[in-house]
N, C-alpha and C positions, 0 to 999 in steps of 0.2 A: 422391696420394690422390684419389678418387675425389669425385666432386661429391656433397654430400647432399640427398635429395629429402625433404622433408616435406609431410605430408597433416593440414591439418585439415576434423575434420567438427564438424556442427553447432552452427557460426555462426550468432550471432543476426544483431547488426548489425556484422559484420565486425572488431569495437574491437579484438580480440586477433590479429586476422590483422594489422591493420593497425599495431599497437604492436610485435609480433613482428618484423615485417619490419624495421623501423629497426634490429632489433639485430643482424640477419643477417649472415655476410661472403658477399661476391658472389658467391662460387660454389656457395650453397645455393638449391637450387630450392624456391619455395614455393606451395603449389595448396589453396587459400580453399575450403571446400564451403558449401551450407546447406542444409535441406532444404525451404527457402521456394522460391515462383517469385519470380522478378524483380516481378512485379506487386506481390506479398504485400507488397514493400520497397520499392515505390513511395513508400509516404508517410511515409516513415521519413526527414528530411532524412541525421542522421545517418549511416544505413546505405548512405546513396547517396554520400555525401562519401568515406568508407572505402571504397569499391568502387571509384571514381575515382580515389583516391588506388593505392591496392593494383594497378591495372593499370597506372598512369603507372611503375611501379616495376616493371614487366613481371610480376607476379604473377598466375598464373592465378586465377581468379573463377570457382566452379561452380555453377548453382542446380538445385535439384534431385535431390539426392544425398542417395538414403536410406543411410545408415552401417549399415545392416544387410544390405543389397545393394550391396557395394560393386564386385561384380565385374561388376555389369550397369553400373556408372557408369565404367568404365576398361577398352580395348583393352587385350591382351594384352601389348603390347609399353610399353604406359605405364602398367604396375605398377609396385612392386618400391620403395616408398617404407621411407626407412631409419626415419622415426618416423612416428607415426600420434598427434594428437592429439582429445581428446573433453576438451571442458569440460564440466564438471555438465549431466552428461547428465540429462534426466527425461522419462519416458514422456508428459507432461500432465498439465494442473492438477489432472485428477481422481484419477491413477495413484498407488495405494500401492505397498507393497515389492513384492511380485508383478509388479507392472507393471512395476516399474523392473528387477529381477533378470533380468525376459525381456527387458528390452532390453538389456541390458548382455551378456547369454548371444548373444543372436543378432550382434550388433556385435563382441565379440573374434572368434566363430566367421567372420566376414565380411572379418577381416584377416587372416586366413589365405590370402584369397586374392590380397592385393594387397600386402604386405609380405617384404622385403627378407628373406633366408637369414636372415640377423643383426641384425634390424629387432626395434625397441622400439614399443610402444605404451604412450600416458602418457595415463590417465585421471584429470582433476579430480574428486575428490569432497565433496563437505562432512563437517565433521568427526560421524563416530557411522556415516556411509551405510555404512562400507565392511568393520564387521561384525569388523575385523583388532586383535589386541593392541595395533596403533598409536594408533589411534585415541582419542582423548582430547576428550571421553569412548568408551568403548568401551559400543555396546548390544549388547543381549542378541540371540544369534545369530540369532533366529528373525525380530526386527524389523531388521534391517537390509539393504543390498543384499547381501550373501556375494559381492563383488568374486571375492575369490581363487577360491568354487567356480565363480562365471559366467565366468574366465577360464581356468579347466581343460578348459571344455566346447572351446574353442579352442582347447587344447594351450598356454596361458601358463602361466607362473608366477610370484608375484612375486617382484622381484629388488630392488626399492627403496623407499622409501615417505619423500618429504621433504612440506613445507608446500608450498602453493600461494603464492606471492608478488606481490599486485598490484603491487608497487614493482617488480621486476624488467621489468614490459610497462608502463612508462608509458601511460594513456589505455586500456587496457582498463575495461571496465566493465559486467557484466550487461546482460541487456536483460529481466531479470524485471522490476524497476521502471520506470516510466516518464519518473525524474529531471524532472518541472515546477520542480523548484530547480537544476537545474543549471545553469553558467555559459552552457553555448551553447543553452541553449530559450530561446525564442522566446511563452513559454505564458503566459497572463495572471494567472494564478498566480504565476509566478517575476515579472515586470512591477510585478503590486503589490505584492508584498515588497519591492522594488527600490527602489519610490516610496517606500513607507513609511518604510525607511530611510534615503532618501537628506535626506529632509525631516527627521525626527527628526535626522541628523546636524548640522543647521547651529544645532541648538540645544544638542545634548549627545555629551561626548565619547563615543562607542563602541566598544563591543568586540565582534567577531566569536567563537561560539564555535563549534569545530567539531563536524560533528553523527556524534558518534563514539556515541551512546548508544544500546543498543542497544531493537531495535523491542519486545523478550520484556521488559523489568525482571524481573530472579529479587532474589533474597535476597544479603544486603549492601549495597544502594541506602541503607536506612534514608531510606524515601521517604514511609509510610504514616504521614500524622498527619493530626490532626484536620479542618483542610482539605481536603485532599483526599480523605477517604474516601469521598465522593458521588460523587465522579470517579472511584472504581474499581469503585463501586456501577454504572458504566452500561458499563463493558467489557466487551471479549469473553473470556472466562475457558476456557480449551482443557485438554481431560483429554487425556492422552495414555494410548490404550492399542493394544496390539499389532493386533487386526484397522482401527484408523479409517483407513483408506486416507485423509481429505482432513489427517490429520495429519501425512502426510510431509512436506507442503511445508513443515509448522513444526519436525517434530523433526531434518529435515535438517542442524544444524551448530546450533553455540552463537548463543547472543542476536546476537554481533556477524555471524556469517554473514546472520545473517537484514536486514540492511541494503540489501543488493543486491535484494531480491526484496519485489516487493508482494503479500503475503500474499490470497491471495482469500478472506477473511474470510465470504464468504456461502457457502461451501460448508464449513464447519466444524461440528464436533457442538459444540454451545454449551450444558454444564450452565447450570442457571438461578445469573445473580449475584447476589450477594447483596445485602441490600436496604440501606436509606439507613441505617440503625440498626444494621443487623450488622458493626462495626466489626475483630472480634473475627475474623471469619469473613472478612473483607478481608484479614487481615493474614497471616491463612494463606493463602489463595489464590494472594498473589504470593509465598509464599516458598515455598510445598511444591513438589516436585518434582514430583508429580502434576497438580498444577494450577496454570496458570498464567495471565496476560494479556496481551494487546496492548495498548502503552501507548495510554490512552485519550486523553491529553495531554500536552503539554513541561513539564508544571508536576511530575512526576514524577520529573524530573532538575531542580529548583530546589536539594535543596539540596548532589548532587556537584559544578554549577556555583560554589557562592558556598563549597564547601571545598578548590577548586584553589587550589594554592598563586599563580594567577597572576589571578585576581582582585582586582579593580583597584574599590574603593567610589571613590560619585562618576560612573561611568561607567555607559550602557547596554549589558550584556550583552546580546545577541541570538542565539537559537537558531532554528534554524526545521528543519521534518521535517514528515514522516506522520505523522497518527495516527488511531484507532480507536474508533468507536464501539457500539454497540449501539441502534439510534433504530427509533422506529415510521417508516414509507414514506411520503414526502412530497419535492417537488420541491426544498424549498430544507433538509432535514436529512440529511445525505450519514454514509451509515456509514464513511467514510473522507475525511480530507481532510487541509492542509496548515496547520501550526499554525506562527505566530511568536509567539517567546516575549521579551518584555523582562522581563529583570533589572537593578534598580535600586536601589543599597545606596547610603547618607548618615546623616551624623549622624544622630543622633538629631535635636539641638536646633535643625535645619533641615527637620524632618518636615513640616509643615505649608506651607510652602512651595514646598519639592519638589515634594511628588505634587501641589499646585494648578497649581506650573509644567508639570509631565510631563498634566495633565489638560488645558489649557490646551492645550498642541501639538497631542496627540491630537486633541484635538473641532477642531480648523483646520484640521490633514489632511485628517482621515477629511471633515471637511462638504465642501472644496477636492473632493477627489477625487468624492466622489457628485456632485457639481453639474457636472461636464462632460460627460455623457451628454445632461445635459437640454437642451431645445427651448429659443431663447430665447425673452424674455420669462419666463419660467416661475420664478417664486422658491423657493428653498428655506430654511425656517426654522425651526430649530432638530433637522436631519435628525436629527445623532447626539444623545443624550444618556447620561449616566452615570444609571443609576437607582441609589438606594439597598440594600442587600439590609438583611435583617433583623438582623444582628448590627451595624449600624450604619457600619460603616468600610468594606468592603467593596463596591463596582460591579457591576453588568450592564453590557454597553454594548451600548444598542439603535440600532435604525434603524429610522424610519421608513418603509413601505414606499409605494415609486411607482410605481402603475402595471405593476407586474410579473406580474400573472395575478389569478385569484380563488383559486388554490391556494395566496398568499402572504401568511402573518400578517399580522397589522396591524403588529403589531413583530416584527423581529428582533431574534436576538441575536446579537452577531458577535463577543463577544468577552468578558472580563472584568476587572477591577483588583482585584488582593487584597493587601491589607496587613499585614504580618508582624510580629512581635516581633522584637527583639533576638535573634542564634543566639551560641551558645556561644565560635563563633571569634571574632563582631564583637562584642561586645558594646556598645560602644557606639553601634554601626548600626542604621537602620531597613532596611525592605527596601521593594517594591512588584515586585508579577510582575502584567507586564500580558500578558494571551494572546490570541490575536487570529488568527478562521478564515479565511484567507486565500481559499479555495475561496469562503465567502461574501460577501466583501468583491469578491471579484473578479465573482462574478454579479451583484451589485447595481451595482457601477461599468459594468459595461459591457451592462446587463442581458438576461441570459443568464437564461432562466425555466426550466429544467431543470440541475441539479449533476450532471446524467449524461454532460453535452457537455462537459463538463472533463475527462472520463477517458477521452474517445474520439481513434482513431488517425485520424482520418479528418483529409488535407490540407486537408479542403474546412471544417475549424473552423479549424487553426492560421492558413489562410492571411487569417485578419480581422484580425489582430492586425498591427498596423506598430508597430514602437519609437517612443516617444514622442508617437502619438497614441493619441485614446480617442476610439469612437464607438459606439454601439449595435451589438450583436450583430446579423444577421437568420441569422434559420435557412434552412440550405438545405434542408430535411426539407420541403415542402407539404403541410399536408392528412394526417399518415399515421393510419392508421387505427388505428380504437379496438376492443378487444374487451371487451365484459363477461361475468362468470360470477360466479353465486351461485354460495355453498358453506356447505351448513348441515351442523350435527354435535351427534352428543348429550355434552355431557362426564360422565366418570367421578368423579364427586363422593369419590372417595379422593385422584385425582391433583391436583385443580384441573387451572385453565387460567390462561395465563399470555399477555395478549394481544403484549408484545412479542416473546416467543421466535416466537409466531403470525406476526408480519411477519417476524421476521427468516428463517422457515422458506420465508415466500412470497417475499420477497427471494432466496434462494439456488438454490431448484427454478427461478423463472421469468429466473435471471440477468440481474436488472435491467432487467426489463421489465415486472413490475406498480409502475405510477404510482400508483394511488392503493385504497385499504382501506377502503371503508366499513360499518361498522357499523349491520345493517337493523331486528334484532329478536331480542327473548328469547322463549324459550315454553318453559312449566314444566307437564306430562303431569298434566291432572287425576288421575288412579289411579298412576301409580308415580311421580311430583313427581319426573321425570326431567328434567334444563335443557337444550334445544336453543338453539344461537348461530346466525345467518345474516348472514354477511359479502359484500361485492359487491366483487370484485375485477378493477380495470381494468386493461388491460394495453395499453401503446400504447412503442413506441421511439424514440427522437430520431433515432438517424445511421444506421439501417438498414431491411432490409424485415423484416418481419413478418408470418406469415400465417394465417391463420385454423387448417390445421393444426398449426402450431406450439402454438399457444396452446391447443389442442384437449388437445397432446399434454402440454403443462408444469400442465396444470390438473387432467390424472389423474390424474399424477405426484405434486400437491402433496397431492389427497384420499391415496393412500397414506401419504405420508410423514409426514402431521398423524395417520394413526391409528398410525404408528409409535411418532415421534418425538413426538409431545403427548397420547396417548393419550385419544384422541378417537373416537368412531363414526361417520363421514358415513354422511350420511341419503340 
């Protein structure tokens, strides 16, 4: 029998080239593509590890390799590969079904020229993309990729259709998300979780729980109560409908799919959420199938947590993940960031003790951890405190702010302590869910004056970070420049105006490059008592260049899109 040659294309960070190959027998040839340059992957440790790995194992490594031109990437005599693989393929963050259908049309058509008499080609898709009866669920023809007709234009047909199986490639793993919680980063993000834990552990036993929940909560959570409906009040709520091109990248596969991939929440159509009081209108939001959210918090799965049968009272539960906000623009309120979540069940008739003991840790930590950035000499006293909220039992948990810019409250708030009744299963249990933004905890430890240098690829951040020390951040950015632009507009006194959807709009046109929104002045038309607003929107980047064109060009973009989408008239 002949040796088998397999092709994959468009590799992120080689994880599947590299988990595949173990499974191999030696006489299968294996040729890695991507359509990155070698530079692109430079700062990916990652991807460099897998690429090193992948050629010690004599495994060709290609960069460069558009999958839609595959016969300008391979001589004649070095075609003829028996499988041709494509994982979740996607045109771009921006691309809806259109986009993706032509890509998928030009890529079968392009294996035609480099495949095998009798050669298979296996595309991954997420479950709904692929438009086929199999599909569970199955969308409506029109919204999906049409696999089957995009691989007719190549002369395929399909012959098979099973599940994708991440257990099958041990250590594959997207490269939609950026994993800051994973075992092998390096990110001050996963660091503080780390400490947090490690210190909580020598006082209480702990539980690890895994973060299998998915990023969408739908209906059956039984999550909406009274607590938290303020928390759903400040999410991003996503309508799904057939032309929203930035909705594929959520209606792509079920809630659990969406795990892999960091949703770019600033390029979404965001109906307005609903307000602190509409509790009613919350609780359809997350169950209808029309409308849904990104979880705004871990406290959203409190209580499938405490209804696992392996739920251990007595113990800290620990969750940690992504999650979602919806916030006016500012440097230390991040519309996405990394949440831990402690769960903490006890008698009842040790209530009192408990959460003094678990308050008591916390504030020793958390002050422990802020005070090693500082100069000496310099004291710190009384950094964290627990504030009161107004229902009496329930916490803030602030922080004092030092020295971190003038763009930085007086207080923070990094976190909160909520106290629960008795639930059904425990009855005789209290509860306590302490939540805790790891994103901000980690700028303030190591002070870090932008939450936008958290989510950058650049080597030139990770490489500050050493295990087990903590020292001030410095930015390698000098000096980058600032641009301003006034934008004034008349509103439509039927629609209102709605100033967060207004950031989150200028948030997604200028893709996380206006810093700061200020608010200059009202003016109401003596003769048609018409309301003009005028906002000054700065715009300046941390880890890259910026140029006065750009900004030129993201601020014409934004006056359309506000008379679009907010139905507004610039002036």
């Amino acid at each position: 029998m002949a040796p088998r040659r397999l092709l994959l294309v468009g590799e992120g960070n080689f994880s599947f080239a590299a988990a595949l190959s173990e499974t191999l027998d030696p006489s299968t040839s294996l040729t890695a593509t991507c359509l990155q340059r070698p530079a692109d992957l430079a700062r990916d440790p990652v991807a460099q590890e897998n690429v090193q790995r992948l050629r010690e194992q004599g495994t060709e490594v290609r960069f460069g390799v558009d999958c839609t031109q595959l016969a300008d990437a391979f001589e004649l005599h070095d075609r003829e590969f028996d499988r041709i693989y494509f994982n979740f393929p996607h045109y771009g963050r921006k691309a809806g079904v259109a986009k993706n259908r032509e890509l998928l049309a030009k890529f079968f058509q392009s294996c035609t020229d480099v495949l095998a008499e009798e050669g298979e080609v296996h595309v991954a898709l997420c479950r709904g993309q692929g438009g086929t009866p199999a599909d569970k669920p199955m969308r409506e023809w029109h919204n999906s990729w049409q696999v089957v007709a995009m691989a007719a234009l190549g002369g395929f047909i399909l012959s098979d259709v099973y599940p994708f199986s991440c257990e099958a490639v041990p250590g594959y793993k997207s490269t939609g998300y950026r994993g800051f919680l994973e075992a092998s980063s390096c990110h001050p993000v996963k660091t503080i979780n780390e400490k947090l834990i490690a210190e909580l552990d020598k006082a209480f036993p702990l539980k690890r729980v895994k973060c299998s929940f998915p990023l969408l909560p739908q209906g059956g959570t039984g999550v909406v109560t009274s607590w938290n409906c303020d928390i759903l009040s400040a999410a991003f709520w996503i309508s799904f409908h057939e032309d929203n091109a930035n909705s594929e990248s959520l209606t792509g596969g079920t809630t659990e799919d969406m795990e892999d991939c960091l949703v770019s929440f600033s390029e979404l159509s965001l109906p307005k959420s609903p307000g602190r009081d509409s509790k009613e209108e919350a609780h359809e939001g997350i169950y209808s199938q029309a409308k849904i959210c990104l979880r705004p918090s871990l406290l959203v799965h409190v209580q499938a947590v405490i209804q696992a049968p392996d739920f251990l009272p007595g113990s800290l539960h620990i969750l940690s993940g992504p999650v979602f906000q919806k916030c006016r623009i500012s440097p230390f309120t991040m519309p996405a960031f990394h949440e831990t979540l402690f769960i903490f069940g006890f008698s009842e008739n040790l209530k009192d003790g408990c959460l003094q003991s678990l308050l008591d840790h916390l504030k020793g930590i958390l002050d422990n951890l802020l005070t090693q950035t500082f100069l000496e000499g310099s004291k710190l006293s009384s950094s964290v405190e627990f504030v009161f909220q107004p229902n009496g039992k329930d916490y803030m948990i602030n922080v004092k702010s030092h020295n971190l810019g003038p763009d930085c409250a007086k207080d923070l708030i990094i976190g909160s302590v909520i106290t629960s009744a008795t639930s059904i299963l425990h009855e005789d249990q209290c509860f306590v869910f302490v939540s805790m933004n790891l994103d901000l905890l980690a700028m303030l430890v190591w002070s870090i004056s932008d939450w936008r240098m958290l989510w950058t690829f650049d080597n030139r951040f990770l490489k500050n970070f050493v295990p087990g020390k903590i020292e001030p951040f410095k930015s390698y950015s000098l000096y980058p420049p600032c641009y301003v632009h006034d934008i004034s507009f008349w509103l439509d006194d039927k629609k209102g105006f709605d100033e967060l959807e207004f950031h989150t709009l200028a948030r997604a046109v200028s893709q996380d490059t206006v810093i700061s929104i200020q608010f200059l002045s009202r003016f109401q038309h003596p003769k048609t008592e018409q309301v003009s607003l005028c906002y000054r929107l700065t715009y300046q980047t941390c880890d890259k260049a910026l140029t006065r064109q750009q900004v030129a060009s993201m601020q014409t973009q934004f006056r359309k899109e506000i008379q679009q989408q907010l139905h507004v008239t610039p002036r």
